[in-house]
MARDOMI-772696 format. One record per residue (C-alpha): residue number from 1; x negated, y negated, z negated. Coordinates in pm, whole numbers. Layout:
N
  seq       X       Y       Z
  NUM       X       Y       Z
...
This chain:
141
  seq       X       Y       Z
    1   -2218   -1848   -1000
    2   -2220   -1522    -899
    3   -1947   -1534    -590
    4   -2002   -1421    -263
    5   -2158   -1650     -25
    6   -1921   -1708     315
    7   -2022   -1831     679
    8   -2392   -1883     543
    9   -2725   -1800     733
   10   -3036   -1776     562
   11   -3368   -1773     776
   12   -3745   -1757     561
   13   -4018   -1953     717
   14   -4326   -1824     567
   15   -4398   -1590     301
   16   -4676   -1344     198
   17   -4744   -1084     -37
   18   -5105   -1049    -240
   19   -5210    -714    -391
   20   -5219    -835    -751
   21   -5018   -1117    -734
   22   -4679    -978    -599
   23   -4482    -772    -717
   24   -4088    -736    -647
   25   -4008    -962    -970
   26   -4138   -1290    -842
   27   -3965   -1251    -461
   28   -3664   -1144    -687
   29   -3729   -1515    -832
   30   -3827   -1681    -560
   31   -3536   -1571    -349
   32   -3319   -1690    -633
   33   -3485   -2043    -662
   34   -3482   -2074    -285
   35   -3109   -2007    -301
   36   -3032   -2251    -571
   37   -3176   -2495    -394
   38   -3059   -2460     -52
   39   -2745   -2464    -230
   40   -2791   -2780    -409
   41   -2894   -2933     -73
   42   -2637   -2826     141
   43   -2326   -2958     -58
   44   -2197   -2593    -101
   45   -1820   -2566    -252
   46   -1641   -2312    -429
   47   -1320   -2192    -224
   48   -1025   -2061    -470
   49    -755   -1830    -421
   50    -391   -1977    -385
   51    -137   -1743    -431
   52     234   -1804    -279
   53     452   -1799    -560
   54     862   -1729    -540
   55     988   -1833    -895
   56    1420   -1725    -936
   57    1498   -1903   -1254
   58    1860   -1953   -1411
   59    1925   -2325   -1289
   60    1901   -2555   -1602
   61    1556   -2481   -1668
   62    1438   -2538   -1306
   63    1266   -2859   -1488
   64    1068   -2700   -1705
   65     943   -2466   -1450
   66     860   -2705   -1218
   67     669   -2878   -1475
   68     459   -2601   -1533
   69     445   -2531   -1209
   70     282   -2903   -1204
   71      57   -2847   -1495
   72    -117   -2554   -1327
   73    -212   -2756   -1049
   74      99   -2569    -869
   75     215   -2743    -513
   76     612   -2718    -507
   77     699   -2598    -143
   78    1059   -2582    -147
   79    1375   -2507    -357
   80    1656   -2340    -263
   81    2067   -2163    -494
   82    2093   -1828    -458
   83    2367   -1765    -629
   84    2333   -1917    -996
   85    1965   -1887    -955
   86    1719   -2173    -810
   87    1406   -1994    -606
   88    1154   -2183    -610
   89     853   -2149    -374
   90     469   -2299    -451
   91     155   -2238    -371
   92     -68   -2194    -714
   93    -438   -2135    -755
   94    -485   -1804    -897
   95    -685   -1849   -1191
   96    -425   -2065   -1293
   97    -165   -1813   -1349
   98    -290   -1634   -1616
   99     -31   -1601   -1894
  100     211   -1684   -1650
  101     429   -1421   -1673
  102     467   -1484   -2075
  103     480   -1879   -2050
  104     795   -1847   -1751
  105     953   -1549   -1954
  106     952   -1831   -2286
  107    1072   -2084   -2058
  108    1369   -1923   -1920
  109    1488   -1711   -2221
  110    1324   -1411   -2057
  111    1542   -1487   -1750
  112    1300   -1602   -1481
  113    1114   -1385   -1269
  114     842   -1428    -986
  115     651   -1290    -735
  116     323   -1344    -589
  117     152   -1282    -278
  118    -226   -1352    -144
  119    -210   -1704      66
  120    -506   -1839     145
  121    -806   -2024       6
  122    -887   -2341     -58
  123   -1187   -2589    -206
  124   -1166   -2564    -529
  125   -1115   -2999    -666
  126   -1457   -2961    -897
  127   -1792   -3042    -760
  128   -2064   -2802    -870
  129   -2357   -2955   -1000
  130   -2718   -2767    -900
  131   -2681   -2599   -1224
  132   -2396   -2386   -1111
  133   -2543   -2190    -904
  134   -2728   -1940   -1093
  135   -2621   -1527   -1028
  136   -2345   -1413   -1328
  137   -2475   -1233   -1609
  138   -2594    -901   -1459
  139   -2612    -970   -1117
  140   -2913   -1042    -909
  141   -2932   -1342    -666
């Protein structure tokens, strides 16, 4: 898929290189196939960015932010007043976020806010299939 492999060792039993036959191409290929496979066989999963995310939103649409919180596959930490605000703090998968800024700022009359910080990983809940694991358009494997 074109992500960087993590806590992987690769070790090549046997290979060998004919005058005519090889040519940088097809161990270019080969490599790749190898690695597809290996990767098929070995149950390899994608890890995903979480992000921790502080949400201050004016309290009577705390609901609707937790909801979409929810929706993004958001885990709701903890709530806590400050003031006539509710913070709000969740753990939310990166990719997930996108547009969040615009969808909170609809939500809350333009008065929530948020900020976001680097957490951690985690396994991302899809399976790939053997299929998935091909390099992104434009990179080599």
């Amino acid at each position: 898929m074109g992500f960087p492999m993590v806590d992987t060792k690769v070790t090549l039993f046997d290979g060998a290189y004919h005058e005519t036959d090889s040519s940088a191409l097809a161990f270019e290929l080969a490599a790749s196939a190898a690695m597809r496979e290996g990767a098929a066989n070995a149950h390899v999963r994608l890890l995903e960015p979480i992000m921790d995310l502080e949400v201050s939103s004016p309290s009577e649409f705390v609901g609707s932010v937790i909801g979409n919180l929810n929706r993004r596959r958001g885990q709701i930490r903890s709530q806590e007043v400050r003031g006539s605000a509710t913070v709000i703090h969740a753990d939310v998968p990166l990719a997930n976020l996108l547009g969040y800024r615009n969808d909170l700022s609809a939500r809350t009359n333009g008065l929530g806010r948020y900020v976001m910080d680097f957490r951690t990983y985690a396994f991302h809940p899809s399976s790939p299939g053997p299929d998935d694991f091909r390099p992104a358009r434009g990179l080599r494997a």
